[in-house]
C-alpha positions as CSV (number, residue, x, y, z in Angstrom):
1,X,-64.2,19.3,37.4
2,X,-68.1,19.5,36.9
3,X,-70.5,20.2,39.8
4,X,-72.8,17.5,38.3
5,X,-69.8,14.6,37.9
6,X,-68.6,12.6,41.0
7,X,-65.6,11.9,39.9
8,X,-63.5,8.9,42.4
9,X,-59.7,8.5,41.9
10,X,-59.1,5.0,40.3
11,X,-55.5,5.2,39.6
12,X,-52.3,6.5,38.5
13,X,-49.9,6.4,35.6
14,X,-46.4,7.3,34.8
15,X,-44.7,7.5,31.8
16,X,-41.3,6.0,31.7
17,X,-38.2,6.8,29.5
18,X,-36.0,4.2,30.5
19,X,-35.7,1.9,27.3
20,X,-37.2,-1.3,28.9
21,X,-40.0,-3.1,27.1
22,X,-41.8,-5.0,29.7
23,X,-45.1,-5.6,31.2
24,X,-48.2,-6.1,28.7
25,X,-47.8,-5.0,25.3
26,X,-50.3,-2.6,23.0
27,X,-49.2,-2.6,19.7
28,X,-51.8,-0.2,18.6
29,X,-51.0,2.3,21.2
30,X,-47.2,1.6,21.2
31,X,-47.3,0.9,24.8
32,X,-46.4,-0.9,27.4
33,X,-47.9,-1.1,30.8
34,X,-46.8,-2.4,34.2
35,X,-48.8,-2.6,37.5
36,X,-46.9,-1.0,40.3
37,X,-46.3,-4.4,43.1
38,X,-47.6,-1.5,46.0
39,X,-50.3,-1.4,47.4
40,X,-51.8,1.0,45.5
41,X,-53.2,2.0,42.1
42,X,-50.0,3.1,40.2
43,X,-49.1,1.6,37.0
44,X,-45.6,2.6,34.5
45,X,-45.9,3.2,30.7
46,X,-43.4,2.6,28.3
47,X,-44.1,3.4,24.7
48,X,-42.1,2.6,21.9
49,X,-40.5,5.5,19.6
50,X,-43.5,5.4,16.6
51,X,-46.6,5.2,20.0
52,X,-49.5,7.4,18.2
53,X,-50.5,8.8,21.3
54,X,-50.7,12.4,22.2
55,X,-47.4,13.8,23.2
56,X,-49.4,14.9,26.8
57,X,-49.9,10.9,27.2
58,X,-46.6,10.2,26.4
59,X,-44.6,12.3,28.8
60,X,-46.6,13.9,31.8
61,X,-48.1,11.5,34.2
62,X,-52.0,11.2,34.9
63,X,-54.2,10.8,37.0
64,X,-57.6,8.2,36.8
65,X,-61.1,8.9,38.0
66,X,-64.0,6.8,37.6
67,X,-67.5,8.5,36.5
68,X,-70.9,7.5,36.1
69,X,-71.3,9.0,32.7
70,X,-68.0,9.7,30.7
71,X,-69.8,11.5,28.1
72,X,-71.3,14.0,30.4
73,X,-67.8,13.9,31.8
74,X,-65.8,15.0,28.4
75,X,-68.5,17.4,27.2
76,X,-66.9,20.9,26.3
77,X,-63.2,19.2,26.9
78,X,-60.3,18.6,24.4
79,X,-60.4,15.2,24.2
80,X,-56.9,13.9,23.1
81,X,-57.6,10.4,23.4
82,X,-61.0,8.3,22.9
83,X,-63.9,7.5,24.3
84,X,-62.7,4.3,23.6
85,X,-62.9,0.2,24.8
86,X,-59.2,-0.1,25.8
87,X,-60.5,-3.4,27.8
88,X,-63.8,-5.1,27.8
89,X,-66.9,-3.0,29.7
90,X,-64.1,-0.3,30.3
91,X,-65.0,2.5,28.2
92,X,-62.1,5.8,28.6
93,X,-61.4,8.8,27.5
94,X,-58.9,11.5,28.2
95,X,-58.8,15.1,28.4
96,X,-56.1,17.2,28.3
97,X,-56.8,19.7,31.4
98,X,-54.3,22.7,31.1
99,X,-51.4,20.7,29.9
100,X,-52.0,17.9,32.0
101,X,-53.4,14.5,31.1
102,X,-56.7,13.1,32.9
103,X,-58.0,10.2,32.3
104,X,-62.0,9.2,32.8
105,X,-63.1,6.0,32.7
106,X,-67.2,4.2,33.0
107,X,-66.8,0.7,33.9
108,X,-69.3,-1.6,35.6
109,X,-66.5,-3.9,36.2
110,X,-65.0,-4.1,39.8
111,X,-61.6,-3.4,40.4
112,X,-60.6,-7.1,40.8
113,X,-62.1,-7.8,37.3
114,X,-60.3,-4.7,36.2
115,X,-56.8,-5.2,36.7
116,X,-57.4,-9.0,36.2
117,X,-57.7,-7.8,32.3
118,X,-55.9,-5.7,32.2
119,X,-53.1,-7.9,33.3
120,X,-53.9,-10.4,31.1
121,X,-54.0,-8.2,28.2
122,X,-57.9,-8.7,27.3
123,X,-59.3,-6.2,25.0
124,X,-59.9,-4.0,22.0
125,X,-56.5,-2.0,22.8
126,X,-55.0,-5.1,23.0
127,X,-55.9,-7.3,19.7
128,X,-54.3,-6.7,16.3
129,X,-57.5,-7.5,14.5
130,X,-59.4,-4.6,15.5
């Protein structure tokens, strides 16, 4: 973590190995995604067995913060996936801090609009054209 970066926890995710395919589809990232029915801000991955995403990704789970500027964010970091527009006006990236994955994310959207897209499976991660 930086001194200069407020970072705020935004959400979780879990990789699954279970050999379902559910829950909104990313063909580009070879992943699926499913929102947790709690009440809070856990969602599952499942990826398929060619997913070009970083091993780290792939099998240890993360953790979500928001930040104000995610390029001051990822300076000096390994970045193993992005920046990137997974969703529209949701611009990621994440890090791989000591074997574990972190993800950072800028958004002026709020969290209702959030998970309303990404639900719906709105966005560059999501088309096939892009």
């Amino acid at each position: 973590m930086k001194k200069t970066i407020q970072y705020q926890f935004h959400h979780l995710g879990i990789p699954l190995e279970d050999g379902i395919n559910e829950g909104i589809y990313s063909e580009k990232a070879g992943m699926y995604t499913t929102d947790n029915p709690g009440k809070f801000r856990v969602q599952w991955h499942r990826f398929t067995a060619d997913s070009p995403l970083h091993t780290l990704i792939k099998t240890v789970p993360h953790v979500a913060f928001k930040v104000e500027d995610l390029d001051a964010a990822i300076e000096g970091e390994e970045v193993i996936l992005g920046p990137y527009e997974p969703i529209d006006d949701y611009r990621v990236a994440i890090i791989n801090d000591a074997g574990v994955p972190v993800e950072l994310i800028q958004t002026t959207l709020d969290d209702e609009e959030l998970w309303a897209r990404a639900r719906s499976g709105r966005g560059a991660l999501y088309r096939s054209d892009e």
